[in-house]
C-alpha atoms as one frame of an Amber mdcrd trajectory, in Angstrom:
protein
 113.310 117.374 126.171 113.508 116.767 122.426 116.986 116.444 120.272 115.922
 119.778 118.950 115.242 121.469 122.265 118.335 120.272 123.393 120.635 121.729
 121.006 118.682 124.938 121.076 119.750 124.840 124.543 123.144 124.115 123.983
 123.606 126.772 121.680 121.768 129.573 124.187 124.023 128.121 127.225 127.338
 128.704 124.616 126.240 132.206 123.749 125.852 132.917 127.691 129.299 131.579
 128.669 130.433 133.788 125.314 128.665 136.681 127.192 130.567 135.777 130.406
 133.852 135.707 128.596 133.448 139.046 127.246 132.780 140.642 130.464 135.677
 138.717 131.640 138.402 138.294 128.894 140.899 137.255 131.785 139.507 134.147
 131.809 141.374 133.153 128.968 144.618 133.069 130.794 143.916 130.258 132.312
 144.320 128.177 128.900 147.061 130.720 127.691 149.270 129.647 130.904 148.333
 126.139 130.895 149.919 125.556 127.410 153.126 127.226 127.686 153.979 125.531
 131.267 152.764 122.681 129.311 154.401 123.405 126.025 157.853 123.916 128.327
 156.812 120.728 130.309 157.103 118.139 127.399 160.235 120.401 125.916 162.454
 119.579 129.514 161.310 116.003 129.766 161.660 114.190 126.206 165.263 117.050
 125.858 166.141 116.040 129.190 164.924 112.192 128.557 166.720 112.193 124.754
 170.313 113.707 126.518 170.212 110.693 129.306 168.884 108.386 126.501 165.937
 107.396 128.393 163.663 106.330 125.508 164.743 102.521 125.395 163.581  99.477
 127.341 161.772 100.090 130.741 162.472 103.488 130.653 160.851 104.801 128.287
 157.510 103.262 129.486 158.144 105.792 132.582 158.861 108.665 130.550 155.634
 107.672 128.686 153.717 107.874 132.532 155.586 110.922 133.349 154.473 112.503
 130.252 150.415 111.446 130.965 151.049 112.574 134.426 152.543 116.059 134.294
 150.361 116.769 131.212 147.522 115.920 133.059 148.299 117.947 136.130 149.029
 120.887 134.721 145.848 120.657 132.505 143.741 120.330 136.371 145.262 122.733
 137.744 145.117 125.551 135.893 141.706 124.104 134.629 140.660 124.237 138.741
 141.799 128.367 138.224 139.682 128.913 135.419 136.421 126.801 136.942 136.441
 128.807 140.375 137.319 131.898 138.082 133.942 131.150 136.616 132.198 130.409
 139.901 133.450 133.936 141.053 131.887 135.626 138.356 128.790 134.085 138.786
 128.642 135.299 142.424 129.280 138.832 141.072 133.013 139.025 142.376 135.660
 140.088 140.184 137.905 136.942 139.243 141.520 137.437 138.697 144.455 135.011
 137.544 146.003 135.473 140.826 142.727 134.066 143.048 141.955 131.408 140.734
 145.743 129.694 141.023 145.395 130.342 144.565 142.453 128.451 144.635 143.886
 125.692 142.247 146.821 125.510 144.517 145.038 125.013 147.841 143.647 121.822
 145.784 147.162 120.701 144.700 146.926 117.405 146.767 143.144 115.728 145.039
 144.462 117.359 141.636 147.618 115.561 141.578 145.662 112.574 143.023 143.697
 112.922 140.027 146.949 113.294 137.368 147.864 110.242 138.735 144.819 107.995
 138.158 144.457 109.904 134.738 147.893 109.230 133.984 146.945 105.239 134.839
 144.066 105.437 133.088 145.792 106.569 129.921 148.434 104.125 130.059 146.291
 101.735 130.213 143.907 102.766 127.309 147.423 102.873 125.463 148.165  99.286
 126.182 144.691  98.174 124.818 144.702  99.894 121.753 148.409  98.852 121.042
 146.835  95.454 120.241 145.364  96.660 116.755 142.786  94.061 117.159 138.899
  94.956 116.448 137.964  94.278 119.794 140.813  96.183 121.901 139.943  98.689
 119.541 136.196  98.631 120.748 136.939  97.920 124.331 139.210 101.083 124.245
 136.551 103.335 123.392 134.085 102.242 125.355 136.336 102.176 128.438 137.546
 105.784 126.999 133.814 106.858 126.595 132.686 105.776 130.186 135.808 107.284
 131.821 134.874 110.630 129.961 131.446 110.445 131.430 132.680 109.440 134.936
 134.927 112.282 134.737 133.054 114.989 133.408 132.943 117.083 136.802 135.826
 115.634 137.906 137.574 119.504 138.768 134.737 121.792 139.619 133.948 118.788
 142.260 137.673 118.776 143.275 137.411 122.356 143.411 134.198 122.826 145.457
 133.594 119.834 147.217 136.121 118.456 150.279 135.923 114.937 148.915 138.158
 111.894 148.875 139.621 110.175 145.962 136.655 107.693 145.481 134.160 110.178
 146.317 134.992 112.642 143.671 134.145 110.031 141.284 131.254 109.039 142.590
 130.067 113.077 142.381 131.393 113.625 139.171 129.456 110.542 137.475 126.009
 111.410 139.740 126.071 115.237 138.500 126.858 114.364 134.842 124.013 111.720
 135.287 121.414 114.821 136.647 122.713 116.866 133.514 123.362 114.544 130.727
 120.918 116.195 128.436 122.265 119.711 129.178 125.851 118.253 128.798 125.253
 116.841 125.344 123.713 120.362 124.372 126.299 122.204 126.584 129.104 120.174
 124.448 127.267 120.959 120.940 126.616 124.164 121.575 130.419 125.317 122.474
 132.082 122.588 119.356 129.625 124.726 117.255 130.736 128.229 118.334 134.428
 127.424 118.326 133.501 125.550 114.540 132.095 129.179 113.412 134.563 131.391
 114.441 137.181 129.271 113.150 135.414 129.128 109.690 135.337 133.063 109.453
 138.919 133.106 110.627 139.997 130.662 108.102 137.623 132.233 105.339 139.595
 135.438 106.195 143.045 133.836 105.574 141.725 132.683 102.616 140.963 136.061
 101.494 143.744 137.392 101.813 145.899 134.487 100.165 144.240 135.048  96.957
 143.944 138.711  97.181 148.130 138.628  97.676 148.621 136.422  94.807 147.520
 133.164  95.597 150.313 130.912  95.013 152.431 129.043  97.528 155.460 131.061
  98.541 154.521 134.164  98.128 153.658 136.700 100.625 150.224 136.195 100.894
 150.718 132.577 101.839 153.276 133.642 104.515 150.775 136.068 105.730 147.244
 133.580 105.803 149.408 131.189 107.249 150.078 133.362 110.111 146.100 134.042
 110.406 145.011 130.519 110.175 147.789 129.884 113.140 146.708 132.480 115.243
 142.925 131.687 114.516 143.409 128.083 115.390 145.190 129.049 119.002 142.518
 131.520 119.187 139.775 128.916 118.937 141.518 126.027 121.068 141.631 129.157
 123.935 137.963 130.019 123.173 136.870 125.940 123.050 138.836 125.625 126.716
 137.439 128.789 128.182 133.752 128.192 126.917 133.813 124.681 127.744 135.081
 125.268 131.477 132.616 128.516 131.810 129.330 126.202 130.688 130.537 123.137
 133.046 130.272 125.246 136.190 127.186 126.756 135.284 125.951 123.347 134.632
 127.725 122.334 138.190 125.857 125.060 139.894 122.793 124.107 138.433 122.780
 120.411 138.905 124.419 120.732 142.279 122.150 123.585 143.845 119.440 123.323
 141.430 119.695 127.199 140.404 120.417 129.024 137.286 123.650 131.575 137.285
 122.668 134.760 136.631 124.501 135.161 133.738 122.476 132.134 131.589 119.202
 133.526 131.942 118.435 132.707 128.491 118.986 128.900 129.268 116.136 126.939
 129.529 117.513 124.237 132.425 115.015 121.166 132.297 114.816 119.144 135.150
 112.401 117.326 134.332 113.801 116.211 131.629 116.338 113.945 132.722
C-alpha cells in the first residue's frame, strides 16, 4: 500500500468514526468527564501539595510521580469507557456512559497497573531530557517514540483481553505491528479532521472579531475569544473521541481480521503490511 493509498485510507477510516460519533454523540463524555476529574485532580494535589509545602527536596519528586500517575489513570480509565463504548456500537448495542465506566471499572486493577508503569516511564523520560545534552535529547525521543508504538493498544487490549502485565505489552506492540500502515493513516486521517474543523471554527472567530470592531478590548474580541475557546475544547473532545473510535475498529480488525460495520468505506489491507 502506497503513501497515497494510505492516507486516503486514513482519511475514509476518520470520516467513518465521524459517522459513528454522530450516531452516538454520548461518546464524547467520555473525554468531557475525563478532564474535569482530571482538571480537579491536579487542582487538590499541587493546592493540597503547595498548603503542606511539599514542592522542595524529595518531595516534590513524589508529587511529580503522583501527578504522572493519577493523570495517567484517570486518562485509562475513562479512555477503557469510551473504547468498549465503541466496541458496543460496533456490535449494534446501544452504548451508554454508565456501561462503559462499568466496564472501565471491572478493569481498575491492569489500568492502574498500567498508570503506574506510565507514570515510571514518564519520570524517567523526564530525567533524560533534564540533561539538555544532544544525545539525552535524542535518546528521549526515541525511547518516547518506541514506548508510543509499544503502547498503542495498550487499553482496548486491557479492556478485551484477560492478560497480565507483560502480556499486554507484548499484544499491544504485535497488533500495532499487524496495523502499522492503517495506524499511520488512522492517525493522519483524525489530526486532519480535528485540523479542519478547528480552522473553520477559528476562521469564524475571526469573523466576527473584525465584523465587531476589530481591535483588542472591545466586544468583539471578548466574544471570538470565547469561540476560539470553545472551538479548541471542542476539537481536543473530537481528536480524543475520533482517535479512540478508529483504534478499536483497527483492534477489531487486526485482532479478528474483520471490518466493523460501520467503516465499510475503509479499504483494510492485509496484505499490505
Amino acid at each position: 500500500m502506497g503513501i497515497f493509498s494510505r492516507l486516503k485510507m486514513g482519511w475514509n477510516l476518520s470520516m467513518d468514526s465521524l459517522r459513528v460519533l454522530r450516531k452516538q454523540p454520548e461518546l464524547t463524555l467520555f473525554p468531557v468527564i475525563s478532564g474535569i476529574a482530571g482538571l480537579l485532580f491536579i487542582a487538590l494535589l499541587f493546592g493540597g501539595s503547595y498548603v503542606l509545602n511539599l514542592f522542595e527536596g524529595t518531595m516534590a519528586y513524589v508529587v511529580l510521580f503522583v501527578f504522572y500517575l493519577g493523570t495517567a489513570f484517570i486518562a485509562s480509565f475513562f479512555n477503557a469507557g469510551l473504547v468498549y463504548s465503541a466496541r458496543e456500537s460496533f456490535e449494534g448495542r446501544e452504548p451508554s456512559v454508565k456501561s462503559g465506566l462499568n466496564a472501565a471499572w471491572e478493569h481498575k486493577t491492569p489500568l492502574f497497573v498500567w498508570a503506574v508503569i506510565s507514570a515510571t516511564v514518564g519520570m524517567l523520560l523526564r530525567a533524560i531530557e533534564s540533561d539538555d545534552s544532544i544525545v539525552s535529547s535524542i535518546v528521549a525521543l526515541v525511547v518516547s517514540v518506541a514506548w508510543s508504538i509499544i503502547t498503542y493498544f495498550i487499553i482496548p487490549v486491557i479492556v478485551f483481553e484477560d492478560v497480565g502485565p507483560l502480556e499486554m505489552f507484548k499484544r499491544s506492540g504485535e497488533t500495532f505491528k499487524n496495523t502499522w500502515g492503517e495506524t499511520a493513516g488512522a492517525n493522519f486521517g483524525v489530526g486532519l479532521v480535528s485540523i479542519l474543523f478547528g480552522l473553520v471554527g477559528l476562521a469564524i472567530a475571526a469573523v466576527v472579531f473584525f465584523a465587531l470592531g476589530g481591535f483588542a478590548g472591545g466586544p468583539g474580541f471578548v466574544v471570538a475569544a470565547v469561540i476560539a475557546a470553545i472551538v479548541v475544547l471542542g476539537v481536543t473532545l473530537l481528536s480524543t473521541a475520533l482517535g479512540a473510535i478508529a483504534k478499536t475498529a483497527l483492534y477489531v480488525y487486526a485482532t479478528e481480521g474483520k471490518r466493523p460495520p460501520e467503516f465499510d468505506n475503509v479499504d483494510f489491507d492485509r496484505g499490505a503490511r
